[in-house]
C-alpha positions, 0 to 999 in steps of 0.5 A: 465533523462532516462536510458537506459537498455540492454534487461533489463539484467542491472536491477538489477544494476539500483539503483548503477547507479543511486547512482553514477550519482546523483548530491549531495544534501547538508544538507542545501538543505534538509528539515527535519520532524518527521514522522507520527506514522505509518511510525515511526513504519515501519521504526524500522521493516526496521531496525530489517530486513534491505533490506527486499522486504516485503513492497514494493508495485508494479504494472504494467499497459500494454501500447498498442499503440504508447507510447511518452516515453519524455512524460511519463518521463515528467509526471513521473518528475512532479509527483516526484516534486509534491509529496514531499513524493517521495522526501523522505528518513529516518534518525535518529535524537536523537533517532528518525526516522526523513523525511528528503525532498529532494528538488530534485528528483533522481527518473529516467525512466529506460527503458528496451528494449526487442525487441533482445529477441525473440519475443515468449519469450518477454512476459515471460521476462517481467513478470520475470522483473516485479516479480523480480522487485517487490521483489527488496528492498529499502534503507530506508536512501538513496532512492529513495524510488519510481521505474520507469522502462518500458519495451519495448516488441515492437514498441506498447507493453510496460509495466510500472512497478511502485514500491513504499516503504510503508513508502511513499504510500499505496494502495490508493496512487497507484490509485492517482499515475497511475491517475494523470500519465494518466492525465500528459501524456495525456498533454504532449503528446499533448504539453499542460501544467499540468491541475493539481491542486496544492496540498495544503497540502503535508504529512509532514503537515499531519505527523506534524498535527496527532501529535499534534492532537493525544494527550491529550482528543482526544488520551484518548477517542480513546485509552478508545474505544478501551481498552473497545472492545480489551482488553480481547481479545484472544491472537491468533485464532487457525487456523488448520494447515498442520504443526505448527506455526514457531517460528518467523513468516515470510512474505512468502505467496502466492496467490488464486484467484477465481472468484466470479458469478455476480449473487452472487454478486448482491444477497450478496449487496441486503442483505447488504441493506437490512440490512443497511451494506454495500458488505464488511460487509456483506462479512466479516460476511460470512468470520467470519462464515468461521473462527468459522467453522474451529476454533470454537472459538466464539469471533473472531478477524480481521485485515482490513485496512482503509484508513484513509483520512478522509479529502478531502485534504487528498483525491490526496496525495500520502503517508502512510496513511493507518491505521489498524483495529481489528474488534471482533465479539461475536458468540456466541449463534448461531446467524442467519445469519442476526444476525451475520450481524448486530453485524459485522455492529455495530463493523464496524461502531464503529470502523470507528467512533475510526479509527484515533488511530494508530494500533501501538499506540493500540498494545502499549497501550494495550501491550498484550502478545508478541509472535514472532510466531504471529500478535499481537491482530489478525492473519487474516485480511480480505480486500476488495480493493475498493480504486478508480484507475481511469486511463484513455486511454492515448493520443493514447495508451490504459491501461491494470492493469498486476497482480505481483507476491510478494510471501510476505504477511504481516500485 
């Protein structure tokens, strides 16, 4: 069902309305697992700052051409069926976060036309609905925990913004989301039934797995890796600051953008080969010279997120997979440029080869020593957002990736 929303001035009432138009769902229908390790550790944050923006995950695609919007609605309804995940809220069972699976979707196609607006005025209107929608929190116990909305500009101008809740999706979940989107709407817009293939897995069958997996031999080897690299480590990385630490850390941030030649690019890649490393380790050693130059301090440590789909039926589900890795590197020695190089890649692939083990599983073995002012284990990571988006031209509209605004930052 679409809802329709004057000049998107309603948006904000979106989620009563489509509390109140919900058919109910019987505990009879709803289908009930444990959660994976990392959704189990995001869901008791949720409870310590319930409605809180700072997991959210948002994107906007312009859409330039003459949109079928019963088509996007389709392909939007087939993805929610397809991917139980979107299908999914929390609760508490004994103590514990539980999934629970709807066998429904209540996720709508809210729609916001800005064609009353004045047509100078329309751009600004949509990139202030987009932030705002991007800000705008989930209930992790009544869902739903995936947002919908378009915004009509004109008769050929519109943008879609696509919000998900991080306990239901990653980085990489939002590149198989606007994929299987561009290949559903080219389908339907042409009559044509779902290519896709049937998923054979769904997360819930991964949550179940990496419970049962994760635990005797295979949970002590992981845990004794990184015990080894980790376990001494400092405590936090004196960063020189305009003014001192809080004394609870908040997720406010923002954003600096700079665009880095082609030409240093193509020489930064031909080092790493030549070095057996691939563009982010040899962006992350320059990025740890970066951090020894305003700390001087030699043994350094930064986060990074792995994507953690080692398996290939992993590869096309939409889902918390992401896991988080603390990578510490020895300075010491005034190591070249090509040294340091090599100790970030035997780190690297050390810690690529140990990824299975859940951040929040480490923080707990490890227990260091807790400050509310701070990240635990690290206080900086460093990302290279290399996830495959491979959205197409739609059926007679073409796609165009809008940056949104978060002012959040968390880890």
């Amino acid at each position: 069902m679409t809802s329709p929303l004057n000049n998107g001035v309603a948006v904000d009432q979106l989620q009563e309305e489509e509390r109140l138009e919900t058919q109910p769902i019987t505990e009879d229908e709803v289908y009930v697992f444990p959660t994976s390790f990392a959704q189990r550790r995001l869901w008791f944050l949720d409870q310590f700052e319930p409605g809180s923006p700072y997991y959210n995950i948002p994107s906007a695609v312009r859409l330039r051409g003459k949109l079928n919007v019963r088509a996007l609605e389709r392909s939007v309804d087939a993805i929610v069926e397809r991917h139980e995940s979107l299908r999914t809220t929390f609760a508490m069972v004994e103590g514990e976060p539980v999934q629970v699976i709807s066998p429904r979707s209540n996720v709508k196609l809210a729609v916001a036309d800005l064609r009353d607006i004045p047509e100078d005025l329309r751009e600004k209107e949509a990139l202030e609905l987009a932030n705002r929608e991007a800000r705008r929190p989930f209930n992790l116990a009544t869902g739903p925990l995936f947002r919908v909305t378009l915004l009509i500009l004109d008769e050929e101008d519109t943008v879609l913004l696509l919000t998900m809740h991080h306990i239901v999706s990653d980085g990489w979940s939002m590149g198989v989301l606007i994929e299987e989107i561009s290949t559903l709407y080219d389908a339907f817009s042409k009559g044509k039934p779902s290519p896709l293939p049937e998923l054979p897995i769904q997360y819930a069958d991964f949550a179940e797995w990496q419970r049962e997996w994760l635990s005797g031999a295979v949970l002590e080897e992981q845990l004794s890796y990184w015990k080894e690299k980790l376990g001494d480590i400092p405590p936090v990385l004196e960063l020189p600051t305009d003014r001192p630490r809080p004394a609870v850390q908040t997720s406010r941030g923002s954003e600096e953008s700079i665009v880095l030649p082609r030409d240093l690019t193509d020489r930064l890649k031909a080092l790493g080969k030549e070095e057996g490393a691939t563009l982010f380790m040899t962006l992350l050693a320059a990025f740890k010279v970066l951090l020894y130059r305003y700390t001087g301090q030699e043994d350094i440590s930064v986060g990074t997120p792995i994507a953690n789909r080692n398996r290939g039926e992993l590869e096309r589900l939409i889902g918390f997979f992401v896991n988080t890795l603390v990578l510490r590197t020895d300075l010491s020695g005034e190591p070249s440029f090509r040294e340091l190089l090599r100790r970030v890649r035997e780190v690297a692939l050390g810690a690529y080869a140990h990824q299975d083990l859940p951040f929040e599983m480490l923080v707990e073995a490890l227990s260091p020593e807790r400050d509310m002012s701070h990240n635990p284990l690290f206080q900086v990571m460093f990302i290279l957002q290399n996830a495959p988006v491979k959205a197409k031209a739609l059926h007679d509209v073409t796609l165009e990736r809008l940056e949104v605004k978060t002012t959040t930052s968390t880890f």
